[in-house]
C-alpha positions, 0 to 999 in steps of 0.5 A: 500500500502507497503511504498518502503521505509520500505525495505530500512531501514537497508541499511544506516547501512552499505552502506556510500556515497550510497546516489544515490543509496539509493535515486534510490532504494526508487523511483523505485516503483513510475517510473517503471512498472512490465514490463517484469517480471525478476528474479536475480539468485546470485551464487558464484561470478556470477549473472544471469538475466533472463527476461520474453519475450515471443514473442521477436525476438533477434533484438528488444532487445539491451542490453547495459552496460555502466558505471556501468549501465546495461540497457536493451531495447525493441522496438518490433513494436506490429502487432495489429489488421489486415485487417482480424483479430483483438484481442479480448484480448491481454494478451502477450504485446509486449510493449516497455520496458527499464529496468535499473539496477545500477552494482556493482564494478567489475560486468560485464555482461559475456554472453547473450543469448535467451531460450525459450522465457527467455532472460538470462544474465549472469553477473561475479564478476571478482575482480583484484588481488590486491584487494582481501585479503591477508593473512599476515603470522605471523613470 
């Protein structure tokens, strides 16, 4: 078994007063599953999100965003067996789920939308002004 904390070792050299996040980072294999599966798409100044449920209808996901976290949160009720079927194997779940992700500074989900069966959230890096850098001109 891969110990989580060997990809960690880079991060303490370039991020001070992370220790939550460090922390949260190097547990997060023992407190979640693999379910729904995702991916995270980094573009310039933007973020997508995409997240596998087959089956879902839009009103068993809340998706929430919440003092710099973003949370999203399955409560489908399974139809399992029936007076006149029942499964034999169910390999499409339809568990509940709640997924966690720690937003950065000046990261706030723009859109969400459903896409054959991809639950797909797109995220903006949207920095003020006045905190990007300026060019001094030298006189």
């Amino acid at each position: 078994m891969v110990n989580s904390l060997l990809s960690l070792t880079d991060f303490d050299r370039f991020f001070l007063g992370f220790d939550r996040l460090h922390n949260d980072l190097a547990n997060m294999g023992s407190r979640t599953s693999n379910y729904p599966r995702y991916n995270i798409i980094k573009g310039k100044d933007k973020y997508r999100l995409e997240m596998d449920l087959a089956g879902w209808d839009v009103e068993d996901i809340e998706v929430v965003e919440h003092q710099g976290t973003l949370t999203v949160e399955g409560t489908q009720k399974q139809d399992l067996d029936t007076d006149t079927e029942s499964y034999i194997y169910k390999g499409i779940s339809g568990k509940r789920f709640k997924r966690q992700w720690t937003l950065g500074k000046n990261v706030r989900v723009d859109e969400a939308g459903m896409n054959k069966g991809l639950l797909v959230l797109k995220l903006k890096v949207d920095i003020p002004e006045s905190e990007k850098p300026k060019l001094i001109n030298i006189k």
